[in-house]
Legacy VTK file of the C-alpha trace (Angstrom):
# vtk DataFile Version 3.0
C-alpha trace
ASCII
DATASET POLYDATA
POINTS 517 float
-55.595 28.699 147.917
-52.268 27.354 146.639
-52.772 27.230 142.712
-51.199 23.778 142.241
-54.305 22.281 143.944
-56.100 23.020 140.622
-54.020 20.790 138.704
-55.729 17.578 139.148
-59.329 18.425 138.622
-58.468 20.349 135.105
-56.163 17.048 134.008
-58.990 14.905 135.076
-62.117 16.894 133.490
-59.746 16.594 130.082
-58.877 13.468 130.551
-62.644 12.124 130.614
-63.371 14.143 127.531
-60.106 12.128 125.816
-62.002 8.708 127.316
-65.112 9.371 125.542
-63.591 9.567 122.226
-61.025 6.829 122.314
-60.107 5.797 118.534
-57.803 6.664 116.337
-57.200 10.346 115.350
-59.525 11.975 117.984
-59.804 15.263 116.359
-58.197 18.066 118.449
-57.715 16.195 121.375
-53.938 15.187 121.021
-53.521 19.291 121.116
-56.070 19.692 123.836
-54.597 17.234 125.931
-51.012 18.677 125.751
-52.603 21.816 126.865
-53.950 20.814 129.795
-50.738 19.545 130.338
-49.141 22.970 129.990
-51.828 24.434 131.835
-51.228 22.049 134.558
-47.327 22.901 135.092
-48.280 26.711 134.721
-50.513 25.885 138.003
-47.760 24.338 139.602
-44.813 27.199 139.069
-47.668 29.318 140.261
-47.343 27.243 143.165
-44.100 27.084 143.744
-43.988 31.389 143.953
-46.757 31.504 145.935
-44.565 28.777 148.332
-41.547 30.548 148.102
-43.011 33.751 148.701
-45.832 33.135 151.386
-45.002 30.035 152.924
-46.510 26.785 153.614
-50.412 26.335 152.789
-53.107 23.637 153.700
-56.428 23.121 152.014
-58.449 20.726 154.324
-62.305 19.806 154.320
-63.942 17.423 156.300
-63.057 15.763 159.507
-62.133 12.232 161.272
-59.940 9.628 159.551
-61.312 10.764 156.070
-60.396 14.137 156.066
-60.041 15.704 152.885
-56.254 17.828 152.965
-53.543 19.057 150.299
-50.590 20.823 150.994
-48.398 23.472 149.909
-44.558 23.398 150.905
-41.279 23.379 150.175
-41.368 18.979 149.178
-45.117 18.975 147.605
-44.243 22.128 145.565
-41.154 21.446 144.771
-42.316 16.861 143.492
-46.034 18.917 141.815
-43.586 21.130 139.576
-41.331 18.200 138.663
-44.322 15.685 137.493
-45.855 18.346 135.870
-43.158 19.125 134.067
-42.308 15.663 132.954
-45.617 15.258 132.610
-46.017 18.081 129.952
-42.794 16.781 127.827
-44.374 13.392 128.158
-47.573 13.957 126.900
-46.075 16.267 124.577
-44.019 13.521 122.877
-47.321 11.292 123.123
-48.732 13.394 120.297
-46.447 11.915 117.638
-45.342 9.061 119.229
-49.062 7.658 119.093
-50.565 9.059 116.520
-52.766 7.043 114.543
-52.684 4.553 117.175
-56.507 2.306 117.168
-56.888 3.363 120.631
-54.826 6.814 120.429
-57.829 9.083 122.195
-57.968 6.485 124.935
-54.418 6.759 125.583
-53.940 10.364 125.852
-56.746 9.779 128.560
-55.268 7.475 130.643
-52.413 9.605 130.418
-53.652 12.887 132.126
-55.581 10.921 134.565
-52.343 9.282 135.833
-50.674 12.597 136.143
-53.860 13.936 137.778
-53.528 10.713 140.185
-49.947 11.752 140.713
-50.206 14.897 141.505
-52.630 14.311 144.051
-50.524 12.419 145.882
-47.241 14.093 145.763
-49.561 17.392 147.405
-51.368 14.837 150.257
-51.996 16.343 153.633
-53.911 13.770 154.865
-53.694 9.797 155.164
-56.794 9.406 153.491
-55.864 11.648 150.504
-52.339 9.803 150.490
-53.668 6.224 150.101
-56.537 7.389 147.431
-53.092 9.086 145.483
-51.053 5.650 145.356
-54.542 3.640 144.495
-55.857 5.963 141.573
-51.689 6.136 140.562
-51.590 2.242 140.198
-55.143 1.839 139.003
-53.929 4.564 136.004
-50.551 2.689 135.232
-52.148 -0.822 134.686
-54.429 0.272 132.175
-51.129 2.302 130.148
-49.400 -1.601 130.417
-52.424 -3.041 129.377
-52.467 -0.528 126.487
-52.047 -3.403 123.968
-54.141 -6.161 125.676
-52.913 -8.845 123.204
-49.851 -9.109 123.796
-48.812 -11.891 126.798
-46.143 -10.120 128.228
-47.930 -6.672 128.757
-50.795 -8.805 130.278
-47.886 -10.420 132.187
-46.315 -6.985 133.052
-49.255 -5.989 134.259
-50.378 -8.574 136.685
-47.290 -8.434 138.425
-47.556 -4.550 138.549
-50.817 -4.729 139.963
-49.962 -8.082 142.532
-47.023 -5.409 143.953
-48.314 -2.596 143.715
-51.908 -3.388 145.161
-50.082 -5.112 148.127
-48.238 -1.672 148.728
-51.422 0.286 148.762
-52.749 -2.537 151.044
-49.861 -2.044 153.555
-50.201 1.943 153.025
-53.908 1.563 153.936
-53.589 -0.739 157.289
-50.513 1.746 158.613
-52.771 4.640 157.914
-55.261 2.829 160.200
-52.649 2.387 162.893
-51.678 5.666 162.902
-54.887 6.963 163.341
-55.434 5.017 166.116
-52.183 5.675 167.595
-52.390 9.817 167.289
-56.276 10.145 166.648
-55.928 12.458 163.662
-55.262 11.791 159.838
-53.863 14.732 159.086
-49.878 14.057 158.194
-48.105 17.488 160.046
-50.014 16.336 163.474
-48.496 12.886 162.830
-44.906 13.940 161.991
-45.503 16.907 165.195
-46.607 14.081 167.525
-44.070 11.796 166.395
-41.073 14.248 167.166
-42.259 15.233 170.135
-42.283 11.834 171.841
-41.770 8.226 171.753
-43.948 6.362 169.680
-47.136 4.020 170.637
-46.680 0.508 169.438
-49.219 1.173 166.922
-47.768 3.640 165.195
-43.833 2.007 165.696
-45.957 -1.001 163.485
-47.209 1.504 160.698
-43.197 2.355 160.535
-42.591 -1.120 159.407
-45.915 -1.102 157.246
-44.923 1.771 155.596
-41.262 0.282 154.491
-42.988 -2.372 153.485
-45.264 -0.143 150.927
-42.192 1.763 149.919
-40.319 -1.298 149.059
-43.447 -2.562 146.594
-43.955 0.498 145.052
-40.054 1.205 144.410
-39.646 -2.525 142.935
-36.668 -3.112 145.526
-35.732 -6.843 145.625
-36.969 -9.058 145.296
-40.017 -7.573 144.363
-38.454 -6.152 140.962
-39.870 -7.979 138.487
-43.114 -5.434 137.671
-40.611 -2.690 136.972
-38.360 -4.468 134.676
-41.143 -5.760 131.912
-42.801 -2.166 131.345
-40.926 -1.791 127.850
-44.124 -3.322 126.652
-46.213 -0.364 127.126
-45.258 2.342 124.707
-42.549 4.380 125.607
-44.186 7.664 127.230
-45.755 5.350 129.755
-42.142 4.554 130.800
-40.966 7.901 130.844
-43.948 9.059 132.728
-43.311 6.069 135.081
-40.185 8.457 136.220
-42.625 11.353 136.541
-43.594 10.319 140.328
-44.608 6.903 140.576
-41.795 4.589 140.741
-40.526 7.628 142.752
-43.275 7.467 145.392
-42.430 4.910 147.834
-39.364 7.187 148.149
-41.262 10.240 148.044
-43.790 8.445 151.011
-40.454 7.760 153.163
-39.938 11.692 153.038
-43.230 12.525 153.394
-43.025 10.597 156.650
-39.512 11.654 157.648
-40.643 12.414 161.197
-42.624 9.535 161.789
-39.760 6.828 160.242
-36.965 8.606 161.965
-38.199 8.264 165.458
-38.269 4.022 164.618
-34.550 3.191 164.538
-35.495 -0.215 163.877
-37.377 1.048 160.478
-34.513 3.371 159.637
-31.798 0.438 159.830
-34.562 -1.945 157.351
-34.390 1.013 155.068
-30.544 0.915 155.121
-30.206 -2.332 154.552
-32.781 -3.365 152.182
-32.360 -0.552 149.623
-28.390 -0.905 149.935
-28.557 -4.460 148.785
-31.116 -3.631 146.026
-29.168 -0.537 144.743
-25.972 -2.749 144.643
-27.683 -5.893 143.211
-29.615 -3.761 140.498
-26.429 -1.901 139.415
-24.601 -5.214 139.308
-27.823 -6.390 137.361
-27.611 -3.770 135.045
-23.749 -4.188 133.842
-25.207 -7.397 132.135
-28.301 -6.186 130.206
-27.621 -5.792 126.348
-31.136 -4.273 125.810
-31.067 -0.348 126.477
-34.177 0.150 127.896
-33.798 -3.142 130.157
-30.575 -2.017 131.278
-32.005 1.403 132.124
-34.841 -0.564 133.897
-32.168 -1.729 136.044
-30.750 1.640 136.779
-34.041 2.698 137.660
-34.104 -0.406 140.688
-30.640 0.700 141.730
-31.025 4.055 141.539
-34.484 2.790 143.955
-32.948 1.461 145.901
-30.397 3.963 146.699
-33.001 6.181 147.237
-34.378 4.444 150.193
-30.682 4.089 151.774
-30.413 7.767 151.808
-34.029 7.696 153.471
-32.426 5.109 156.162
-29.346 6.985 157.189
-32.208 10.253 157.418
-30.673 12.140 154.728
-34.359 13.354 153.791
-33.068 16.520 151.551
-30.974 14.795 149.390
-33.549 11.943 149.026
-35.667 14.649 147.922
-33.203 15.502 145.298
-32.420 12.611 144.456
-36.073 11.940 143.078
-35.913 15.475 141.398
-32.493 14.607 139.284
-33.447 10.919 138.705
-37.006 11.705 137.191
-35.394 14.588 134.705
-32.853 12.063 133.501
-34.382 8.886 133.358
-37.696 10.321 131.334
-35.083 11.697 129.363
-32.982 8.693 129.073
-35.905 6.384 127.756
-37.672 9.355 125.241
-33.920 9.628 123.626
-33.522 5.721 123.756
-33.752 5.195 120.474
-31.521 8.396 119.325
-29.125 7.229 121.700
-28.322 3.550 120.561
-28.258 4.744 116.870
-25.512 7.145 118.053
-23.532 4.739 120.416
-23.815 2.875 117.020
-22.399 4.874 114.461
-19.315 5.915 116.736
-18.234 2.033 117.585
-15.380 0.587 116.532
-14.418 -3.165 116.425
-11.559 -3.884 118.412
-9.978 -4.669 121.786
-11.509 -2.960 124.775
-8.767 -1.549 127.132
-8.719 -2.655 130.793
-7.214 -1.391 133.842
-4.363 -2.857 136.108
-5.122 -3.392 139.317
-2.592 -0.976 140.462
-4.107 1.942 137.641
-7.981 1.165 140.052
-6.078 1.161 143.386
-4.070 4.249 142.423
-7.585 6.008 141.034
-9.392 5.027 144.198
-7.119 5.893 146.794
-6.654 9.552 145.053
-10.025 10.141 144.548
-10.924 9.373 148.483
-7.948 11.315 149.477
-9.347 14.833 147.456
-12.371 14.016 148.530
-11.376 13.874 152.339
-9.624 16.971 151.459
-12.872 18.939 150.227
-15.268 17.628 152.839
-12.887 19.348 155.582
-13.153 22.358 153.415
-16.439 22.221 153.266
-16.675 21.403 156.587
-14.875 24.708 157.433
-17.508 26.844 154.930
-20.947 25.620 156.093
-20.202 23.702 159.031
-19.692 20.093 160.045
-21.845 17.471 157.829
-23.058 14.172 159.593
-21.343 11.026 159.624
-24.086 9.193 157.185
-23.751 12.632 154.332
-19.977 11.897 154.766
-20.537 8.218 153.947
-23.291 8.950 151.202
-19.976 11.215 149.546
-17.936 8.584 149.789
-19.946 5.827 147.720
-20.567 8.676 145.126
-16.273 8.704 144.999
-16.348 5.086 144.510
-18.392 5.415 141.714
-16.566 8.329 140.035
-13.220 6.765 140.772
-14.716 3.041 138.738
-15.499 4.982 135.937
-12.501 7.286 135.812
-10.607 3.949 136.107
-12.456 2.454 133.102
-12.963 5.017 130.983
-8.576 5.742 130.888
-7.436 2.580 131.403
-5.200 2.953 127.883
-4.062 6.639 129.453
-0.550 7.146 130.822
-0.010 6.775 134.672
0.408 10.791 134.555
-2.771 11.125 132.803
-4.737 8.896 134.732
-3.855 10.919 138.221
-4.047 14.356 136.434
-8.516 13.298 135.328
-9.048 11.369 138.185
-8.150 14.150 140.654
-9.979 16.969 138.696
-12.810 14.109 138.190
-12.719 13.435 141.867
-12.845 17.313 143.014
-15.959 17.971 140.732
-17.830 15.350 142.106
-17.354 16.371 145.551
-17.540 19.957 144.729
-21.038 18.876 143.180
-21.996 16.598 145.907
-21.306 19.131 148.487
-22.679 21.575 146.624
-26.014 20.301 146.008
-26.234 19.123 149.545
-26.504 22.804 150.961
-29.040 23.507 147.968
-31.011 20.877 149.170
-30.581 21.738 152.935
-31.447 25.213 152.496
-34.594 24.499 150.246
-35.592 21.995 152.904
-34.801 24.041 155.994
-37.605 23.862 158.216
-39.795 21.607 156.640
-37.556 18.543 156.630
-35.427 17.211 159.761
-31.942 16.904 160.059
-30.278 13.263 159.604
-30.256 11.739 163.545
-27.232 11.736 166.107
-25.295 8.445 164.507
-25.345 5.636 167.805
-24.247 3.270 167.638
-26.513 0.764 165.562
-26.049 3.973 162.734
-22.166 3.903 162.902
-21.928 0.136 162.182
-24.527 0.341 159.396
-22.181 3.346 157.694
-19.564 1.090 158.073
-20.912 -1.929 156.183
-22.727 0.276 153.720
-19.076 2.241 152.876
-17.106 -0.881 152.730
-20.184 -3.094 150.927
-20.384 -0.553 147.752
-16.288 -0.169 148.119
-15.772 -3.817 147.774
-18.265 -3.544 144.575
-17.054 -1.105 143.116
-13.322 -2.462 143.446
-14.949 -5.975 141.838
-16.620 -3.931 139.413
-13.165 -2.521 137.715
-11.471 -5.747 138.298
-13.810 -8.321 136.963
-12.622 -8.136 133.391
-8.910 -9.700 134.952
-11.321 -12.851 136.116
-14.375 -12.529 133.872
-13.480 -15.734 131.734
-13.337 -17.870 135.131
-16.070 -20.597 134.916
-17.346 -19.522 137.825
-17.302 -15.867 136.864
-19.169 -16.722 133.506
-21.861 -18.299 135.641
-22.494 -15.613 137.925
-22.824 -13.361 134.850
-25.463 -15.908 133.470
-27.461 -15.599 136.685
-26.895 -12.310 137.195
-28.094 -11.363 134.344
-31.522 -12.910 134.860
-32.132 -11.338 137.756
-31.142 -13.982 140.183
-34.502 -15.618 138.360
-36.696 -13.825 140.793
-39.040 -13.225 137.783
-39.006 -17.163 137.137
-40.683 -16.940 140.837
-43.214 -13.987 140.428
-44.484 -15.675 137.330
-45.133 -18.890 139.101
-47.032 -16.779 141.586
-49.203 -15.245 139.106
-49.932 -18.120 136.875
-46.765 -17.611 133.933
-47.424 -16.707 130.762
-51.379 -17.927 131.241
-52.521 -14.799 132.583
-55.747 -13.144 131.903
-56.273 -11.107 128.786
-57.661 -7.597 130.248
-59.623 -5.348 127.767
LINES 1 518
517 0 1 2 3 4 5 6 7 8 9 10 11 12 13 14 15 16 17 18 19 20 21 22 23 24 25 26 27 28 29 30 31 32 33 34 35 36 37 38 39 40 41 42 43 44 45 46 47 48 49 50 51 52 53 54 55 56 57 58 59 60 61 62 63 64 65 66 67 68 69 70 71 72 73 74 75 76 77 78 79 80 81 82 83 84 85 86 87 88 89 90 91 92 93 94 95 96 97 98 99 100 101 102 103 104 105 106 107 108 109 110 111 112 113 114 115 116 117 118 119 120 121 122 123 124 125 126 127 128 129 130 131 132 133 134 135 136 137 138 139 140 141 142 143 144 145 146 147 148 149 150 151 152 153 154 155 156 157 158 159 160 161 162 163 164 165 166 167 168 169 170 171 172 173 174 175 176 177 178 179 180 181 182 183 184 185 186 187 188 189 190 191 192 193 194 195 196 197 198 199 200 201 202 203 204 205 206 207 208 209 210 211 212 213 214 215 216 217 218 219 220 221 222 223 224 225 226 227 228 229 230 231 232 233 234 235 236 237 238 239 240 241 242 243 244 245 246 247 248 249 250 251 252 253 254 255 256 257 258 259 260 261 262 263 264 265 266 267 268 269 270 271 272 273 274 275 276 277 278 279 280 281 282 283 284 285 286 287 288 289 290 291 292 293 294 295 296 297 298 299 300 301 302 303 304 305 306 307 308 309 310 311 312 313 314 315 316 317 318 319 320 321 322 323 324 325 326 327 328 329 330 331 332 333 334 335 336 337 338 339 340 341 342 343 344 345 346 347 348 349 350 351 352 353 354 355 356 357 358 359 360 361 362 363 364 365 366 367 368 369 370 371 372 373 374 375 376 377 378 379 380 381 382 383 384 385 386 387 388 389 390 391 392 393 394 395 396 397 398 399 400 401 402 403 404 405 406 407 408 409 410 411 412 413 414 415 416 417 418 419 420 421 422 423 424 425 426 427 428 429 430 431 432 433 434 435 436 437 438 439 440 441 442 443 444 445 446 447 448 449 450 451 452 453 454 455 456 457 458 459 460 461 462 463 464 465 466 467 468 469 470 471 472 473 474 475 476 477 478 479 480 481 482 483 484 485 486 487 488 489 490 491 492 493 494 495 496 497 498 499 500 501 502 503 504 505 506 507 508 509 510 511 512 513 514 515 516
């Protein structure tokens, strides 16, 4: 029996020992909580050897559309050992971060049990297992927001967490229903077998769009943002841990269901476009935020929403690292918050901020996509041809490198500026290149391949190159036009969010919403 099955019930047997003593200063429980932590990521490298080694595993008891499965392979082992291990850090930090909190006992308790709810769900085999995962995950979360009831805008936070991500579970549980009665059987490697092997019934081609619409609640993609952007009211673990798996899992259910969401082209292309235009509105979102943790909020929606693009254009292996490399550095990002500003403090100095020319961002763009056309054909020539959509993926990575290249030596001389930005450029791809055949060969076998590109997929790689070009070209130009009137506005509106918050808290009654013990 794959050892990372374990996990759960141990976090969740601690956890209601950390519940029944929930005041201040529980004793040894702080100690005994972070080692059921530890013991919990011990279970899951165990599991990841006995992957590696052995293979794939199922666990499965019971029969009928409430089987009973978990799962063992090269995704669940590889998401169980990341939210264990941010799991361990977090709860780790928990044990000074809250002590002598009133309700510090309770809180270490809620903790484990959201892990344990995590974990759960990142090692489903089955729909029914998959759908309890996301409801015990959300049901854990609200009670961390609602950690300090009296304040409004934690109760707030949390009624719009729950209002999204309730509705996500609800879609998640009707396209589990259709896909039982589409292929008869709940278990998830009959659905992905059935669903590669032929065309689907118009049952299951309706769970497709179910299921993007679960993964856009639970990843907060616009305009459905709002929950994820007001958690700084918990205490900071909770958002850390948030990184651990759950914002992650609307991503981590489009990869779970790679199979069945790549044979709907119709449900690839919504993925496409709907978490392109989130990643690019939350990154353009972000550029305005003067709060640290608000701003890395933001990321965390772009950084969503690119997620689910990758899903759409059926790069499933580098989705899959994607949530890996975004959960280590975001958890990291909001434990070191504080450290962090203090530092960017002591180091600034008053004074003007250099910009660049528009010929010093041209230049810096059009030599970074030259090298990097110049090291996909090399790479191309090493491990064989990539597809047209991880071509295109490279590309907006360039984009990005080449903005901040062309920011961050916009004071540098023109020799300068070509000398970074080409070894900035080359790393990048190297990297992104790199990582890609990590990620295929870890994958191999239990993930497909990104589909032939037709030609609704070549005009969607089109707009989605030239859409986060034509950003990222705005993006190192707009201090030349940032004092235009109508520049200043769009800052002002951009920078709340396009008011889609105004309009979630009008939906769930403002600032009037009811305290929750």
């Amino acid at each position: 029996m794959p050892p990372a099955v374990f996990a759960p019930p141990v976090l969740i047997l601690v956890a209601l020992v950390a519940l029944a003593f929930p005041g201040r200063r529980p004793g040894a429980l702080p100690r005994l909580a972070e080692a059921a932590a530890a013991l919990s990521l011990a279970l899951a490298v165990a599991g990841a050897v006995r992957t590696a080694t052995a293979g794939p595993a199922t666990v499965a008891f019971g029969s009928g559309p409430f089987l009973i499965a978990l799962r063992a392979d090269a995704l669940s082992a590889s998401m169980a050992l990341l939210v264990a291990f941010v799991g361990w850090v977090v709860v780790r930090y928990a044990r000074r971060h809250l002590d002598g909190e009133v309700r510090e006992g309770a809180f270490h308790g809620l903790m484990l049990a959201t892990l344990a709810a995590v974990l759960l769900l990142v090692q489903a085999a089955s729909l029914a297992v998959l759908a309890a995962g996301f409801a015990a995950a959300g049901l854990g979360l609200r009670r961390l927001l609602l950690f300090y009831p009296e304040r409004a805008a934690a109760r707030r936070a949390a009624a719009k967490f729950t209002l999204v991500w309730g509705a996500g579970t609800l879609l998640l549980s009707a396209a589990a229903a259709l896909l039982w009665a589409a292929f008869g059987t709940a278990s998830l490697a009959a659905i992905a077998a059935a669903a590669a092997a032929a065309p689907l019934p118009p049952s299951a081609t309706a769970a497709t769009g179910l299921l993007v619409a679960a993964a856009l609640c639970m990843t907060a993609a616009f305009p459905l943002n709002g929950w994820l952007t007001e958690v700084m009211e918990a205490p900071t673990p909770v958002s850390a841990l948030l990184h651990a798996g759950i914002v992650n899992a609307g991503g981590f259910l489009m990869v779970r269901q790679a199979e069945l969401m790549q044979a709907s082209q119709w449900a690839m292309a919504a993925l496409v476009m709907l978490g392109g235009f989130t990643a690019l509105f939350g990154a353009l979102v972000m550029l305005t935020q003067s709060a640290a943790k608000t701003a890395l909020a933001w990321s965390t929606v772009a950084q969503m929403g690119f997620l689910l693009l990758q899903c759409g254009l059926g790069l499933w292996a580098l989705a899959a690292l994607h949530i890996v490399a975004h959960s280590l550095y975001k958890a990291h990002a909001f434990l070191s918050a504080g450290g962090a500003v203090a530092a960017v403090r002591a180091q600034a100095r008053p004074g003007p901020v250099a910009v660049p020319g528009g010929a010093a961002v041209l230049r810096a763009f059009a030599i970074a996509l030259l090298l990097y056309a110049a090291v996909a054909t090399g790479a191309t020539a090493v491990v064989g041809p990539k597809s047209p959509q991880a071509l295109a993926l490279g590309a907006i990575l360039i984009f990005g490198v080449a903005y901040l290249v062309a920011q961050g030596l916009a004071d540098a001389a023109p020799a300068a500026l070509t000398r970074r930005t080409t070894a900035a450029s080359a790393g990048a791809a190297l990297a992104y290149f790199g990582f890609h055949a990590l990620a295929g060969h870890v994958a191999a076998g239990s993930l497909p391949e990104a589909p032939l590109a037709g030609a609704l997929e070549w005009a969607l790689i089109v707009l989605v190159v030239a859409s986060f070009g034509a950003v990222a070209l705005a993006q190192a130009l707009f201090p030349h036009w940032a004092h235009h009137p109508a520049a200043a506005g769009l800052r002002v509106h951009l920078a709340n969010g396009l008011y889609l918050n105004a309009a979630l808290d009008r939906l769930i009654g403002g600032w009037r919403t009811a305290r929750a013990g």
